[in-house]
mmCIF file of the C-alpha atoms, coordinates in Angstrom:
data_MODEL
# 
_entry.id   MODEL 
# 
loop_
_atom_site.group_PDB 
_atom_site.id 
_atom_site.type_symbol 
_atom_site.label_atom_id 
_atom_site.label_alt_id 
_atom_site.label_comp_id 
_atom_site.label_asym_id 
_atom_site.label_entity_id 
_atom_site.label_seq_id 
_atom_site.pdbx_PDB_ins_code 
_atom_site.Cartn_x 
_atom_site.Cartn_y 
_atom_site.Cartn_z 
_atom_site.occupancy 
_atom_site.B_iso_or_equiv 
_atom_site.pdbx_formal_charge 
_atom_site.auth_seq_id 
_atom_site.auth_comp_id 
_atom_site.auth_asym_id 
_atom_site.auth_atom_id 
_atom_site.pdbx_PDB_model_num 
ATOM 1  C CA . UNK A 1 1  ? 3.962   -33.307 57.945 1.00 0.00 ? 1  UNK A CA 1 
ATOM 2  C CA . UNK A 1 2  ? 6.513   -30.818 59.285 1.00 0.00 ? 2  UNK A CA 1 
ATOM 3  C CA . UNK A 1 3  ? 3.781   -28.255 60.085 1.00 0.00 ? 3  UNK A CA 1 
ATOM 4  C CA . UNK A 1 4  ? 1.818   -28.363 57.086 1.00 0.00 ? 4  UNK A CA 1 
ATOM 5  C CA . UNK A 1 5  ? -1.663  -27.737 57.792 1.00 0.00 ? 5  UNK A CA 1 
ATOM 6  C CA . UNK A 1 6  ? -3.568  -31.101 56.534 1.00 0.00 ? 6  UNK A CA 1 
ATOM 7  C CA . UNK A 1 7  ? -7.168  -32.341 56.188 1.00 0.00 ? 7  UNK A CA 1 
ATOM 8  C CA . UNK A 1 8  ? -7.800  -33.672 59.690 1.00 0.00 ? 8  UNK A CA 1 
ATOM 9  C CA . UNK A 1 9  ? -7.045  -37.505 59.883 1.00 0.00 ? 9  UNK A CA 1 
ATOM 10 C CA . UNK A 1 10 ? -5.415  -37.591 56.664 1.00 0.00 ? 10 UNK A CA 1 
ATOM 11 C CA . UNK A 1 11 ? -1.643  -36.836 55.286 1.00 0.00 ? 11 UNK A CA 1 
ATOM 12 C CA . UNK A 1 12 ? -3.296  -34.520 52.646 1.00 0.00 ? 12 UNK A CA 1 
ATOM 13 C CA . UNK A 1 13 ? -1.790  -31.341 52.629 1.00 0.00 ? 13 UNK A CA 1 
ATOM 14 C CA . UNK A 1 14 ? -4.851  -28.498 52.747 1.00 0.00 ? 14 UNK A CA 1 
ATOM 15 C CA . UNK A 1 15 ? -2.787  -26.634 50.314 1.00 0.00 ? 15 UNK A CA 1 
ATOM 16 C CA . UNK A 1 16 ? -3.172  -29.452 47.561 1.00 0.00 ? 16 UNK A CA 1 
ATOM 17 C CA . UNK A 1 17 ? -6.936  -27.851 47.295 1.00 0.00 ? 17 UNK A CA 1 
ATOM 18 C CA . UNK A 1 18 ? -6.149  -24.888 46.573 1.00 0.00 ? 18 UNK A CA 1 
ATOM 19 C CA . UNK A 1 19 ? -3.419  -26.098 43.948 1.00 0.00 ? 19 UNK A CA 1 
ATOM 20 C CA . UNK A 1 20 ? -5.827  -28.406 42.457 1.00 0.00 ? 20 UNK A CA 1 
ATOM 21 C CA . UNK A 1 21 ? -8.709  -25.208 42.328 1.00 0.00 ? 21 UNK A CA 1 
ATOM 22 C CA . UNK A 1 22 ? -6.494  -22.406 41.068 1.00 0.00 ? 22 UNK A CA 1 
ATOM 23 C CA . UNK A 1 23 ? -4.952  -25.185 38.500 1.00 0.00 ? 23 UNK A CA 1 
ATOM 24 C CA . UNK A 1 24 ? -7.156  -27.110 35.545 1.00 0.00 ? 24 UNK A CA 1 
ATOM 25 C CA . UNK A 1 25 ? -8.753  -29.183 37.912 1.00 0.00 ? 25 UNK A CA 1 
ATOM 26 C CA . UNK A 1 26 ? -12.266 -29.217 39.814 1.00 0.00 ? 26 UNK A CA 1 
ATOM 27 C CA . UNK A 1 27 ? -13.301 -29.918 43.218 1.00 0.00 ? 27 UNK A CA 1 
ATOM 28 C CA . UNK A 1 28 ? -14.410 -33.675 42.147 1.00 0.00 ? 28 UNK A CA 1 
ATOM 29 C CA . UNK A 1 29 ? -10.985 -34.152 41.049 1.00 0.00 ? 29 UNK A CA 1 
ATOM 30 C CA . UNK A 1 30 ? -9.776  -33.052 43.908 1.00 0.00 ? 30 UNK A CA 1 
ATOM 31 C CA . UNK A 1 31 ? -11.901 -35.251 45.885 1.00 0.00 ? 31 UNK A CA 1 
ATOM 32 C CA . UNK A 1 32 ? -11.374 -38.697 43.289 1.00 0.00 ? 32 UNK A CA 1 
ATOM 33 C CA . UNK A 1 33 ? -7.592  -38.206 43.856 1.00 0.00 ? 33 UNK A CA 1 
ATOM 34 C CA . UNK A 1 34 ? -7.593  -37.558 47.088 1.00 0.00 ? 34 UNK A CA 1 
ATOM 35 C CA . UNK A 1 35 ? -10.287 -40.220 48.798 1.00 0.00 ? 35 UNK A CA 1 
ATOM 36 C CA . UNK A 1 36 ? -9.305  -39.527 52.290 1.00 0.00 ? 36 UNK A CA 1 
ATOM 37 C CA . UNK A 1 37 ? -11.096 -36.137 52.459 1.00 0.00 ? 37 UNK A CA 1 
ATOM 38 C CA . UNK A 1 38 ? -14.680 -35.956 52.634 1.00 0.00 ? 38 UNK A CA 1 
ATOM 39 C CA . UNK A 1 39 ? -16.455 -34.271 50.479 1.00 0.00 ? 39 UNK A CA 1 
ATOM 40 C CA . UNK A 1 40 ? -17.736 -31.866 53.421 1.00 0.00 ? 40 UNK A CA 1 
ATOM 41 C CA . UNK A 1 41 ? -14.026 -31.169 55.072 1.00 0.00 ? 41 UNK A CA 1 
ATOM 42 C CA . UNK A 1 42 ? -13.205 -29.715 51.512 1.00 0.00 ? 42 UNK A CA 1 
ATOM 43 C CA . UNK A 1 43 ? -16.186 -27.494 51.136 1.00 0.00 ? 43 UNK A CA 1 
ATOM 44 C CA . UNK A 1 44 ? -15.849 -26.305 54.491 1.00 0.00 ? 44 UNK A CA 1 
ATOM 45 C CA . UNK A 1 45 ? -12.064 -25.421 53.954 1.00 0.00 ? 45 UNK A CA 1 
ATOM 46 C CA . UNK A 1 46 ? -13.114 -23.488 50.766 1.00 0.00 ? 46 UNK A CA 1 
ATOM 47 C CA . UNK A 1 47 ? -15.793 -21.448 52.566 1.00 0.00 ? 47 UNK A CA 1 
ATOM 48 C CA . UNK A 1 48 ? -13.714 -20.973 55.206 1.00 0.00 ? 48 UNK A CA 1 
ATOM 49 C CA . UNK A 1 49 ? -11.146 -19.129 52.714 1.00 0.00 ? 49 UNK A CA 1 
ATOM 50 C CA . UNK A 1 50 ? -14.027 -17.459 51.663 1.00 0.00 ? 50 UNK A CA 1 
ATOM 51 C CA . UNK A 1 51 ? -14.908 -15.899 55.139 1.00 0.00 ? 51 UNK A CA 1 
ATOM 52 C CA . UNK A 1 52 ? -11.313 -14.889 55.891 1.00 0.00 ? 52 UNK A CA 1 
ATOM 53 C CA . UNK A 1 53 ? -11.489 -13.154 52.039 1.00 0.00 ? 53 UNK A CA 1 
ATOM 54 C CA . UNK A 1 54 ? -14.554 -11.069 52.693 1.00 0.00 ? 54 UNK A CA 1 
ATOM 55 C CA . UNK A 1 55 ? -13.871 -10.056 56.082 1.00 0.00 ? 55 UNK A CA 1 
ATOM 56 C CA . UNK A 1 56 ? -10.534 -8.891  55.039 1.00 0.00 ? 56 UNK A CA 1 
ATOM 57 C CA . UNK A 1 57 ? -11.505 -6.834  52.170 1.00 0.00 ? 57 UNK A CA 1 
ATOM 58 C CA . UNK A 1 58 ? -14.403 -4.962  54.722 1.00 0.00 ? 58 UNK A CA 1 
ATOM 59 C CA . UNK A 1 59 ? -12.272 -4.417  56.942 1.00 0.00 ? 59 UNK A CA 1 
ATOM 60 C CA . UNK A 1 60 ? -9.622  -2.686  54.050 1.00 0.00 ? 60 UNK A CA 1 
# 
């Protein structure tokens, strides 16, 4: 996908989480729309954000 980082094994873009999180929609919507991503690949992207949030704002 051009360099697009996406859910491994799947065409679906990792930034369609995010869109779908910071938009009106939940997690399960997310996950209903996009079938192809388990339910565990998108909670692990969203804690890894999470990580990489925190340990930038200790280090700062």
């Amino acid at each position: 996908m051009s360099g697009v980082p996406c859910f491994r094994g799947t065409r679906v873009p990792v930034q369609n989480l995010f869109d779908y999180i910071t938009g009106q929609s939940s997690l399960s919507d997310f996950l209903e729309d996009f079938p192809s991503v388990p339910r565990d690949t998108a909670i692990a992207v969203l804690e890894a954000a999470k990580q990489h949030l925190l340990a930038d704002a200790l280090a700062s």
